[in-house]
N, C-alpha and C positions, 0 to 999 in steps of 0.2 A: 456441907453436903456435896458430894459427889455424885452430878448428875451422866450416868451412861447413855449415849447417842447410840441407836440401832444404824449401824453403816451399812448394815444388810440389803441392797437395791430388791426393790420388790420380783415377783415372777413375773415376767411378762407373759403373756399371751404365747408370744412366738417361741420364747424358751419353753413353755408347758407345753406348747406342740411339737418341737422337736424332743421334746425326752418324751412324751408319750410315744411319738414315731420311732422311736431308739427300743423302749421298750417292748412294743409291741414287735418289731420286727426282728428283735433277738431273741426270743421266746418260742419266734416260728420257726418250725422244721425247715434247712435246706433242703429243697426237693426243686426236681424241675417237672413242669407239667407233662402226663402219660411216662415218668420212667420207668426203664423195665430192666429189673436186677439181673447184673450178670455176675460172673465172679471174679469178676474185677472192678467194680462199684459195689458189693453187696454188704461189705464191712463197714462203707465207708456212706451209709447210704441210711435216709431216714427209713426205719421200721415200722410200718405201719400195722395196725391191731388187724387181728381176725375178727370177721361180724362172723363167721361160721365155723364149726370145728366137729369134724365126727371121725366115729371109728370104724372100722373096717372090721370084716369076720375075719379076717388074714392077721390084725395083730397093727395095720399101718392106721395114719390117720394123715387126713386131707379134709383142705377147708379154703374159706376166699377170705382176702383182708379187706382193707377198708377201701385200697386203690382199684380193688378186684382183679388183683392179680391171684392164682391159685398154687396152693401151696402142698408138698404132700410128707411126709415122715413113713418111710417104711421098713422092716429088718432087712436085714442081708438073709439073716442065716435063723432058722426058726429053731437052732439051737438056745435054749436059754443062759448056757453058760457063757456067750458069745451075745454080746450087749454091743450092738452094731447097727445103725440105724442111715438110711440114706436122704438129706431132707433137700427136697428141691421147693425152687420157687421161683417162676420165668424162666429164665436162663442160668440162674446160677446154682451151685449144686457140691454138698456139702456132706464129712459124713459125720456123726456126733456117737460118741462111745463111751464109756464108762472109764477110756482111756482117755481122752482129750476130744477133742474136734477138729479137724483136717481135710485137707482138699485132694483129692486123688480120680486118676482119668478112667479108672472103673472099678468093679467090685472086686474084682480079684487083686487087684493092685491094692483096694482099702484092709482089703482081709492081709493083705500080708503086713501095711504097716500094724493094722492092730495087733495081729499076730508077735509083730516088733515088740510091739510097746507092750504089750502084757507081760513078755519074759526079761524086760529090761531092766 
């Protein structure tokens, strides 16, 4: 009969707290306390949920998230063939298309790359 020995040392205490402390703290969002998105952190930066989201008679929509920061999505252009959207949020500020989504220093600059990128 071949008797097998568990060599396996037991959990300690201090080992179950430090892999619970592991656990738990790689599971939480990097964030630092009051940040506020710009566009240069905002890709790189924990996303927090909307508690609020409504629409607008205009076609935009604006709402707060969970940090209550406030957020808004509106068209460029109330043409429908032109799927053009401008989304801000604190400081940072984005525009999202049917073509891609891209950073640009105003609306007429956004319309031109969309313009770009439609016929390309």
């Amino acid at each position: 009969m071949v008797k097998i020995m568990n060599t396996r040392k037991p959990l300690t205490i201090v080992t179950f707290v430090c892999t619970l402390v592991f656990i738990v703290l790689g599971t939480l969002p990097l964030q630092a306390s009051g940040q506020t998105y710009t566009k240069e952190n905002f890709l790189f930066s924990y996303h927090y949920k909307p508690v609020s989201f409504s629409l607008a008679d205009d076609g935009s929509f604006y709402g707060t998230l969970e940090n209550g920061s406030v957020f808004s999505q509106a068209p460029i252009l109330s043409n429908p063939s032109v799927r053009l959207n401008k989304f801000t949020v604190d400081q940072a500020a984005f525009y999202t298309s049917d073509q891609g989504t891209f950073q640009a220093s105003t609306n007429l600059v956004a319309l031109s790359i969309y313009s770009y990128l439609s016929n390309a």
